[in-house]
C-alpha positions in Angstrom: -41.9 148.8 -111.0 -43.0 147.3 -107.8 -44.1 143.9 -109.4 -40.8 143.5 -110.9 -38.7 144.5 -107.6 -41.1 141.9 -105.8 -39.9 139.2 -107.8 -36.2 140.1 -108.3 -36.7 139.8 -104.5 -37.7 136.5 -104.2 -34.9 135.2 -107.2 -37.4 135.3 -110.3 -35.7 136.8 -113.2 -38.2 140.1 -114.3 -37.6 143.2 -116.0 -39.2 146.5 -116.4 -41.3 147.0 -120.2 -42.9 150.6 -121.7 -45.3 150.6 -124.1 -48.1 152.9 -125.5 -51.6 151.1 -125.4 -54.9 152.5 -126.6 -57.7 151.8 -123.8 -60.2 150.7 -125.2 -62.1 150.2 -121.6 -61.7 153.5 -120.6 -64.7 155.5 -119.0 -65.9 158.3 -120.0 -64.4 160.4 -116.6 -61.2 159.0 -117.1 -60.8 159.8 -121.2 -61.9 163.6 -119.7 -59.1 163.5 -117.6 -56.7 162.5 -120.3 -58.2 165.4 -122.3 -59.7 163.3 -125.1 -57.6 160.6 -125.3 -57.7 157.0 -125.7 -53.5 156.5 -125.6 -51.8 155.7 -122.6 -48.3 156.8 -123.1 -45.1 154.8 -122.1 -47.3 152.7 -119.5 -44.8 150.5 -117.6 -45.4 146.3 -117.6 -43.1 144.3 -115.9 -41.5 140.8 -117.9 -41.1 137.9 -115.5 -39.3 134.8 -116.6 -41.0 131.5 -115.6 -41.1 128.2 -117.4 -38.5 129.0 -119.7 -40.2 132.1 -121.3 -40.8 136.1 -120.6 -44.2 136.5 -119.7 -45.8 140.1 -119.8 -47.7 141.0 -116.7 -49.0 144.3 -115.1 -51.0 144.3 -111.9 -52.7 147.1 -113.4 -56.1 146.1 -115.2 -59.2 145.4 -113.6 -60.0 142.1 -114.2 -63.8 142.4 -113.9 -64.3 144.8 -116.5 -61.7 142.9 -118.5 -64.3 140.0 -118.3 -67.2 142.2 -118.7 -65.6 143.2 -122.4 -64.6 139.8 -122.9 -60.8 141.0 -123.1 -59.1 137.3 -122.3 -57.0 137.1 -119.5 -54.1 134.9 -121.8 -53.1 136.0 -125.4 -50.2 134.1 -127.3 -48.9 134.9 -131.0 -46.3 133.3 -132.4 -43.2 135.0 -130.6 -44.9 136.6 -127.2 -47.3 135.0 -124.6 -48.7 138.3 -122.2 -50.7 137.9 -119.7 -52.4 140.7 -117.5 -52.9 140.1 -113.7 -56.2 141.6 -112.3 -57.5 142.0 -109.0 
C-alpha cells in the first residue's frame, strides 16, 4: 500500500493488486509460523504504470535469496510483464 501511495504521490499512475502465492522460498521457521503452510493469502502488490504498460511490483521479496533460487528478477507472458523489487 505504501509503494503505491509513494507513486500516486509523485504523479505515477499505480494501483493496489491481491493475490494468493505459494512460497516456494519459505524457511522452515517461517512455514511453522504459518502452521504448515506454503500459501500466502491475499498478499497485496502494487501495479505501477510506466512506459505505456502495468507493471507488477512488490517491495516485498528478498532479492538475494531470489538469486540464490535462481527466481528471475523479470518475467513476461504474453499479456503481463511483473517484476518484483528486492532490497
Amino acid at each position: 500500500m505504501l509503494l503505491t501511495a509513494a507513486l500516486r504521490a509523485v504523479g505515477i499512475p499505480a494501483r493496489v493488486g491481491f493475490a494468493d502465492f505459494l512460497n516456494h522460498l519459505r524457511t522452515d521457521n517461517l512455514r511453522a509460523l504459518m502452521g504448515g503452510a506454503d500459501l500466502f493469502v491475499y498478499h497485496g502488490y502494487c501495479s505501477v504504470h510506466l512506459d505505456d504498460r502495468w507493471l507488477k511490483a512488490t517491495p516485498a521479496f528478498n532479492g538475494e535469496l531470489c538469486e540464490s533460487f535462481d527466481v528471475p528478477r523479470w518475467t513476461s507472458t504474453a499479456s503481463t510483464t511483473s517484476r518484483w523489487t528486492g532490497p
